[in-house]
DSSP file (Angstrom, degrees, kcal/mol; ACC not computed):
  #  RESIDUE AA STRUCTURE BP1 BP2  ACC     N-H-->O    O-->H-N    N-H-->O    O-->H-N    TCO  KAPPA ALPHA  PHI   PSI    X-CA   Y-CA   Z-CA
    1    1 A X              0   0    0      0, 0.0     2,-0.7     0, 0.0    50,-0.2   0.000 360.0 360.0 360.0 121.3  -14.4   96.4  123.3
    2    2 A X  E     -a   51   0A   0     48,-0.8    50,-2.9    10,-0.0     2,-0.4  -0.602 360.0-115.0 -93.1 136.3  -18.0   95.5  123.9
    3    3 A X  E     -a   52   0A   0     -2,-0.7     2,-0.2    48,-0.2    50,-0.2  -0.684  31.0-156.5 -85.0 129.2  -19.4   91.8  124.9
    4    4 A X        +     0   0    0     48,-3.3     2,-0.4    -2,-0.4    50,-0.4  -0.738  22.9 156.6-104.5 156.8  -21.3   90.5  122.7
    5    5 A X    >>  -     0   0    0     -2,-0.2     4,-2.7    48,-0.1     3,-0.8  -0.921  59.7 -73.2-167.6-170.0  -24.0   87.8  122.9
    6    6 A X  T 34 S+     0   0    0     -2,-0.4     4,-0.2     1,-0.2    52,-0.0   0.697 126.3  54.0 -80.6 -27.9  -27.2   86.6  120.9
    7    7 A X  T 34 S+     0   0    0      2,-0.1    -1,-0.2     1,-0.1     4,-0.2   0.845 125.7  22.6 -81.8 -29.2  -29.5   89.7  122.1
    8    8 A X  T X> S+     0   0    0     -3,-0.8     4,-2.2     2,-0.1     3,-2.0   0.881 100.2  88.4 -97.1 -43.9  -26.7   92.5  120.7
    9    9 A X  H 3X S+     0   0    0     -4,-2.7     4,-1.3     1,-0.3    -3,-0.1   0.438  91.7  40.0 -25.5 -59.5  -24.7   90.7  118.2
   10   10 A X  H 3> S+     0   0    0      2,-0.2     4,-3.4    -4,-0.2     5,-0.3   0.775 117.7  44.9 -73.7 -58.6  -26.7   91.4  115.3
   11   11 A X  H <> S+     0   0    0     -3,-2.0     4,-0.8    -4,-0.2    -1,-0.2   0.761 116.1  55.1 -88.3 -24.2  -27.7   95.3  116.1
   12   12 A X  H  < S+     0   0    0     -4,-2.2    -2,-0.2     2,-0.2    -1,-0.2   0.875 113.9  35.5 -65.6 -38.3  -23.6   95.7  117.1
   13   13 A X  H >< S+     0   0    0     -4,-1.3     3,-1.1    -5,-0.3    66,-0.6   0.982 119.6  54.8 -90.5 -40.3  -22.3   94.3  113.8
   14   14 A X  H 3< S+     0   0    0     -4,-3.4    -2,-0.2     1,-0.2    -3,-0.2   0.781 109.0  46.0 -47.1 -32.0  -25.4   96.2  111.8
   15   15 A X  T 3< S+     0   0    0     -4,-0.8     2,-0.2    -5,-0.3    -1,-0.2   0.098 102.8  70.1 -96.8  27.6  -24.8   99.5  113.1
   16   16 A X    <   -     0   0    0     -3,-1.1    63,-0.3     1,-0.1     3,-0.1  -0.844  68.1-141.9-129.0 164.5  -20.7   99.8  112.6
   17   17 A X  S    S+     0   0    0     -2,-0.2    61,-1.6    30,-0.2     2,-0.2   0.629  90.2  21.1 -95.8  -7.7  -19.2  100.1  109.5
   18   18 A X  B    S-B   77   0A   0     29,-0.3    31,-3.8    59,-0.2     2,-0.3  -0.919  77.3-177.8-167.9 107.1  -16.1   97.9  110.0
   19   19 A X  E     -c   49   0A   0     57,-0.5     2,-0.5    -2,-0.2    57,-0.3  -0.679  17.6-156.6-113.4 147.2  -16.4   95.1  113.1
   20   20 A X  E     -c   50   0A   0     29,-3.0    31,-2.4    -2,-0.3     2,-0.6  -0.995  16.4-149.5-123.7 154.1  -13.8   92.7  114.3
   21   21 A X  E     -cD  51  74A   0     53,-1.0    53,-1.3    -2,-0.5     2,-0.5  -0.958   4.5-157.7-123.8 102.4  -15.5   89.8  116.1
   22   22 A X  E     -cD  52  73A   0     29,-3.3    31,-2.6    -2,-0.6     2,-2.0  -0.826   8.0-174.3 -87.9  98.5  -13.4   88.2  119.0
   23   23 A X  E     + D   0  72A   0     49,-1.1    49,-2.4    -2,-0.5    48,-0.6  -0.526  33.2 148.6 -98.2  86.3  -14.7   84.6  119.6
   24   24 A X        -     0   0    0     -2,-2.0    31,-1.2    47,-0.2    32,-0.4  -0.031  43.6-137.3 -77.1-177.7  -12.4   83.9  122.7
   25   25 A X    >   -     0   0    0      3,-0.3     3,-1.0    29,-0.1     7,-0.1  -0.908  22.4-127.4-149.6 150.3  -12.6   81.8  126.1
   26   26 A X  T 3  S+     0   0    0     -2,-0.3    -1,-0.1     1,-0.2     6,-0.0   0.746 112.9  44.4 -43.7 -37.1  -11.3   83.4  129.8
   27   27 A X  T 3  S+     0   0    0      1,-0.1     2,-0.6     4,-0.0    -1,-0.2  -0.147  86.9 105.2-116.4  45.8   -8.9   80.0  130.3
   28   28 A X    <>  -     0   0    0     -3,-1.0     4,-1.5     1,-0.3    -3,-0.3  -0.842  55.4-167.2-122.8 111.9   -7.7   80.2  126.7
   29   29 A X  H >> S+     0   0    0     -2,-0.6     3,-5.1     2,-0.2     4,-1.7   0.938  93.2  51.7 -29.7 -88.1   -3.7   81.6  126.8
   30   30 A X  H >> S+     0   0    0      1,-0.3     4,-2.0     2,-0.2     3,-0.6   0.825 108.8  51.1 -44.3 -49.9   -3.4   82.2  123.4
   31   31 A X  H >> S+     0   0    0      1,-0.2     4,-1.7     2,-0.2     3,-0.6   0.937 109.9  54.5 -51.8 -33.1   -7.1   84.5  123.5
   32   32 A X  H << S+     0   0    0     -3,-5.1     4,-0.3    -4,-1.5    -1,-0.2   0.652 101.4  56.7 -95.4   0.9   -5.5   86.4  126.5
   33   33 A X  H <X S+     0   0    0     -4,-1.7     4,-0.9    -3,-0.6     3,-0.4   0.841 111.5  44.6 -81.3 -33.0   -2.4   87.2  124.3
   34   34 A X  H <X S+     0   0    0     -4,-2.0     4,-2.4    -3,-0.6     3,-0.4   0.881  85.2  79.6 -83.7 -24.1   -4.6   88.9  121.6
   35   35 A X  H  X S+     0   0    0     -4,-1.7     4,-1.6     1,-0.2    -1,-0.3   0.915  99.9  44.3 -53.1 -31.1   -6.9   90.9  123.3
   36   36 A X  H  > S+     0   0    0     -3,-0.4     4,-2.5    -4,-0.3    -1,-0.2   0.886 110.4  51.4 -75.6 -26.0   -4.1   93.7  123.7
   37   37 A X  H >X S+     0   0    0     -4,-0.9     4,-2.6    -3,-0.4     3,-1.1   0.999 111.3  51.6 -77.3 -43.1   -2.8   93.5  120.2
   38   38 A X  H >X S+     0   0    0     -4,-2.4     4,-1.7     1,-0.3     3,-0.6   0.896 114.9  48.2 -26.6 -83.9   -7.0   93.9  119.0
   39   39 A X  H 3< S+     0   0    0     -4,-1.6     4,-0.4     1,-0.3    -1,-0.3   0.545 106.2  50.8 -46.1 -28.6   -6.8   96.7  121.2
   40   40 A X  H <X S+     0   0    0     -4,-2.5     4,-0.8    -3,-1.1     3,-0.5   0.941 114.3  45.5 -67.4 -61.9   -3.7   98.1  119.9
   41   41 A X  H << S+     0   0    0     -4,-2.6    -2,-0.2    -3,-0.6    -3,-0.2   0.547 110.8  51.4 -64.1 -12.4   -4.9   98.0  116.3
   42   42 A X  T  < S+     0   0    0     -4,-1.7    -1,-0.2    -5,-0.3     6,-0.2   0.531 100.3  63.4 -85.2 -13.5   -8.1   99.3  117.0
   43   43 A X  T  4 S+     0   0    0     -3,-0.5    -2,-0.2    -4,-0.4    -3,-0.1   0.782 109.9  36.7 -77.3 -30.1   -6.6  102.0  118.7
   44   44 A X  S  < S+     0   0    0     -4,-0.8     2,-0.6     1,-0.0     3,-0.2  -0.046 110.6  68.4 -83.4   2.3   -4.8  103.3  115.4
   45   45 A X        +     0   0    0     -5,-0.2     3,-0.1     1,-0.1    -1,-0.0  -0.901  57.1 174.6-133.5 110.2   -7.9  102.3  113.3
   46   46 A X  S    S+     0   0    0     -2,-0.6    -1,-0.1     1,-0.1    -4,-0.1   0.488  86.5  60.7 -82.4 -15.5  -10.8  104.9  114.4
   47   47 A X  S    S+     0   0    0     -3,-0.2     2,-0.4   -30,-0.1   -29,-0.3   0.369  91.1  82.4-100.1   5.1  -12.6  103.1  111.6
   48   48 A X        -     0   0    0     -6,-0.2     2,-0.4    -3,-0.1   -29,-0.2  -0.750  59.8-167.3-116.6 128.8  -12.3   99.8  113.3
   49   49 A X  E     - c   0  19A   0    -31,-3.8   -29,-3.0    -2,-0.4     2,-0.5  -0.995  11.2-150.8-130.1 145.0  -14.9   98.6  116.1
   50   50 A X  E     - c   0  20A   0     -2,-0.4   -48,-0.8   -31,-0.2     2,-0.4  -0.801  13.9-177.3-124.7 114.7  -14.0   95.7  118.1
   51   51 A X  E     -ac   2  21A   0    -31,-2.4   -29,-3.3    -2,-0.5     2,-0.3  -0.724  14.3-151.0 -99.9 126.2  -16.9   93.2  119.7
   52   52 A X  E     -ac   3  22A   0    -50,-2.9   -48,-3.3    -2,-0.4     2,-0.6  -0.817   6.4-167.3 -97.7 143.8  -15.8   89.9  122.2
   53   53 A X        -     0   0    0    -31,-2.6     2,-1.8    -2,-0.3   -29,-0.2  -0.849  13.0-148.3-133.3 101.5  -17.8   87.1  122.3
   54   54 A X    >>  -     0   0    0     -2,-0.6     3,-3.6   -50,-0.4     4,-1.3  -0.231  13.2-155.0 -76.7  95.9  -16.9   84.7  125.1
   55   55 A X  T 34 S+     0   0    0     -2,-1.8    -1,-0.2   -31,-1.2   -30,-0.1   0.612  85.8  61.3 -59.9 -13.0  -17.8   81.2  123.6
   56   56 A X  T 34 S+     0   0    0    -32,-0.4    -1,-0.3     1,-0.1     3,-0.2   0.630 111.4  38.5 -73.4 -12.9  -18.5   79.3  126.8
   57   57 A X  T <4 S+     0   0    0     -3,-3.6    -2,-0.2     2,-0.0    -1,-0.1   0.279 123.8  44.2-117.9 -17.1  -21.4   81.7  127.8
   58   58 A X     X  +     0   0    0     -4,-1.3     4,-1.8     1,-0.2    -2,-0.1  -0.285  61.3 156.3-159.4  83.8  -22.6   81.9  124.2
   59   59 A X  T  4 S+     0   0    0     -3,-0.2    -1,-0.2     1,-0.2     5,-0.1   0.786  76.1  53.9 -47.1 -40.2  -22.6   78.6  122.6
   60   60 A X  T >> S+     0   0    0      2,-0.2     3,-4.0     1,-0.2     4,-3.8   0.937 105.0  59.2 -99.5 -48.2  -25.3   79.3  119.9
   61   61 A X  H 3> S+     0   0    0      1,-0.2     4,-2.6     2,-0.2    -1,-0.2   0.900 110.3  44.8 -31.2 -74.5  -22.9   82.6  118.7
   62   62 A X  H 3<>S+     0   0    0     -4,-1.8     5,-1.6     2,-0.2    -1,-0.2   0.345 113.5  42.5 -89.6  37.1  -20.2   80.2  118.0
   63   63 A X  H X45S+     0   0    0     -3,-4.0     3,-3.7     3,-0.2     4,-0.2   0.670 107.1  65.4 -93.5 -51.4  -21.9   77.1  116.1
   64   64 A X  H 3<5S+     0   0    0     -4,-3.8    -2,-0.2     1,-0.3    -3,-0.1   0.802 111.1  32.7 -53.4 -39.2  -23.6   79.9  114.4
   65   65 A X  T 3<5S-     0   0    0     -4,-2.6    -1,-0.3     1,-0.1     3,-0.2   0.574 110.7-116.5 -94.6  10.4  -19.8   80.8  112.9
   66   66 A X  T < 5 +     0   0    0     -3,-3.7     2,-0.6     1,-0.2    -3,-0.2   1.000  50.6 177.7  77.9  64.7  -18.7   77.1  112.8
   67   67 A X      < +     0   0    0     -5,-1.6    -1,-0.2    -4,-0.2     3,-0.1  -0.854  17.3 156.2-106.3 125.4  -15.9   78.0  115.6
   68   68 A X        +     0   0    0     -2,-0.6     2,-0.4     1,-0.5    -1,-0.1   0.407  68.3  26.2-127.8 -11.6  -14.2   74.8  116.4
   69   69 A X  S    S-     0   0    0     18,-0.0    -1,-0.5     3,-0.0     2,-0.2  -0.928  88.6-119.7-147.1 177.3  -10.8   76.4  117.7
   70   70 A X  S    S+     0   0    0     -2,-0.4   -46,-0.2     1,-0.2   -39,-0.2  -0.937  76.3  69.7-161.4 157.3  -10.4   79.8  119.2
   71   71 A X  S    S+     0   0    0    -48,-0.6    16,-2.6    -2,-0.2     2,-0.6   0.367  70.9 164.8  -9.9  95.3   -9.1   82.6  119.1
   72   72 A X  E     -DE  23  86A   0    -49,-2.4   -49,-1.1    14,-0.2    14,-0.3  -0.723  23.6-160.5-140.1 146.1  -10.9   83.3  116.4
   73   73 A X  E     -DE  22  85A   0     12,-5.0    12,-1.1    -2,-0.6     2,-0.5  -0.466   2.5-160.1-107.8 168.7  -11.7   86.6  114.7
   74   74 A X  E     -DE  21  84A   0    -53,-1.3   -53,-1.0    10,-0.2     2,-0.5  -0.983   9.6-141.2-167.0 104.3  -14.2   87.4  112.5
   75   75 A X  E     - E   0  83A   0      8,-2.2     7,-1.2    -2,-0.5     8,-1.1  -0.798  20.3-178.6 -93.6 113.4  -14.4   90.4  109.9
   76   76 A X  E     - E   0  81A   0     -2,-0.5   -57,-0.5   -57,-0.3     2,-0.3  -0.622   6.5-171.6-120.8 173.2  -17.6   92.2  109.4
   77   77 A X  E >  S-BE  18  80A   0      3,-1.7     3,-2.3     4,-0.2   -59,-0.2  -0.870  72.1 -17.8-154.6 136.4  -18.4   95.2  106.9
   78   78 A X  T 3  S-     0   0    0    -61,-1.6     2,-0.4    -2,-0.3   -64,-0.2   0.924 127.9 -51.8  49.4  76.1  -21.5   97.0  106.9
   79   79 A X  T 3  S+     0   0    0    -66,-0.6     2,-0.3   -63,-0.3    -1,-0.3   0.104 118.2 107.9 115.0  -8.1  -23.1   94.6  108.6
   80   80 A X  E <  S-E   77   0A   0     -3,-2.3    -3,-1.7    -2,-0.4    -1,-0.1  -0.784  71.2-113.3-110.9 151.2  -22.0   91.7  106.2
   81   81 A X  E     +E   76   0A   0     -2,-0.3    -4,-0.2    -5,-0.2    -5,-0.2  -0.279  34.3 176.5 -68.6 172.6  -19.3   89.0  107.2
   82   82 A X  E     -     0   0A   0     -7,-1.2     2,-0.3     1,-0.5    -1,-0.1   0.427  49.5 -36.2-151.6 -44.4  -16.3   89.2  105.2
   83   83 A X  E     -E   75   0A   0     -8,-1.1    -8,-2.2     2,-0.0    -1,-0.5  -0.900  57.2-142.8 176.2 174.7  -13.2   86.5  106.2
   84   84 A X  E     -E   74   0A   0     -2,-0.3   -10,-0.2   -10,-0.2     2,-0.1  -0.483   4.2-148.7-137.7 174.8  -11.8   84.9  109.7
   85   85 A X  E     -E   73   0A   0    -12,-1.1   -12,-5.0    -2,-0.2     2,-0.3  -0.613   1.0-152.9-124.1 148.6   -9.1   83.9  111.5
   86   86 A X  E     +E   72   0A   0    -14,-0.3   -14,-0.2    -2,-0.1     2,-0.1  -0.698  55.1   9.0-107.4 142.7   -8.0   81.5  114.0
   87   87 A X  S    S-     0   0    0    -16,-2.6     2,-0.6    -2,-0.3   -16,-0.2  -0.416  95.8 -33.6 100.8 177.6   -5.3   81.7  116.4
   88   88 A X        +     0   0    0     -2,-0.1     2,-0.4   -18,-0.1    -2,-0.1  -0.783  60.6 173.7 -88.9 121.3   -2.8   84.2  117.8
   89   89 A X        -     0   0    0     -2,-0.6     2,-0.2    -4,-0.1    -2,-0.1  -0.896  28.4-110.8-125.8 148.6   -1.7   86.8  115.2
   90   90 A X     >  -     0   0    0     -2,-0.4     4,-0.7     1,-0.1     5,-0.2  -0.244  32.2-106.0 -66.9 139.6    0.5   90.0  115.5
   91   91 A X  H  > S+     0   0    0      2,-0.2     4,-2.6    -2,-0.2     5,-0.1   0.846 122.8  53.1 -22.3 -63.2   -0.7   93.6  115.1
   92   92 A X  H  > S+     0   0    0      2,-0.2     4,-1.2     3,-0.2     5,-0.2   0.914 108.8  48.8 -51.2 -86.6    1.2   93.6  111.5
   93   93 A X  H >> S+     0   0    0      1,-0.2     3,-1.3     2,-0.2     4,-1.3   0.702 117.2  39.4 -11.5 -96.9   -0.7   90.5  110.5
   94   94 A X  H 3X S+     0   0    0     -4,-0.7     4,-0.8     1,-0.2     3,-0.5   0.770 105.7  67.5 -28.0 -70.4   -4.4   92.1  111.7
   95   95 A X  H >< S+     0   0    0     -4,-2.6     3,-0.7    -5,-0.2    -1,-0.2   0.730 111.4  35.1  16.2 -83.9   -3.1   95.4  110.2
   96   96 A X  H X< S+     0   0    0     -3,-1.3     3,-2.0    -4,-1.2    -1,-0.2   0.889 108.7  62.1 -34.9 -64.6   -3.4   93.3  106.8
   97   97 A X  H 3< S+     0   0    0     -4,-1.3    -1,-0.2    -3,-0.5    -2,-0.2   0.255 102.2  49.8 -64.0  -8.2   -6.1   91.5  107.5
   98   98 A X  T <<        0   0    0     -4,-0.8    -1,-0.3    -3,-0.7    -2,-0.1   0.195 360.0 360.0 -89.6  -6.0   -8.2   94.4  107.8
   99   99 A X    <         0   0    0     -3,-2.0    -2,-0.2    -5,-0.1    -3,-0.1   0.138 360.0 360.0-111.6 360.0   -7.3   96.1  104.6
């Protein structure tokens, strides 16, 4: 997973073809539950790249996506945004959500 912040963001989600966007926090439970299952499903998905954005250290990222609760992920393709979610979700769930 690469950190993201306002100098990469942009040239990370333009140069992948298929991004997930984790907008977490370090003291948020539910974010520290997902990060493995992200990892799990990116691990099975070669087509899948997955970027964290830690929203206390880059406020501007998450006004820019109108993140008011967190976890929340953020689906890009070719460079363009595509759909969210908030909250903790299972491997099957993302799985979907990816399709």
């Amino acid at each position: 997973m690469t950190e993201l912040n306002n100098e990469n963001f942009n040239d990370f989600i333009n140069s992948n073809n298929k991004v997930l966007v984790d907008l977490w926090a370090p003291w948020c439970g539910p974010c520290r539950m997902l990060g493995p299952v992200l990892e799990e499903v990116a691990a099975s998905h070669p087509e899948i790249v997955i970027g964290k954005v830690n929203v206390d250290d880059n406020e501007e990222l998450a006004r820019r996506f109108n993140c008011q609760s967190i976890p929340m992920v953020l689906l890009f393709e070719n460079g363009e945004f595509k759909k969210q979610f908030i909250g903790y979700n299972s491997a099957s769930f993302i799985e979907e959500f990816i399709k």
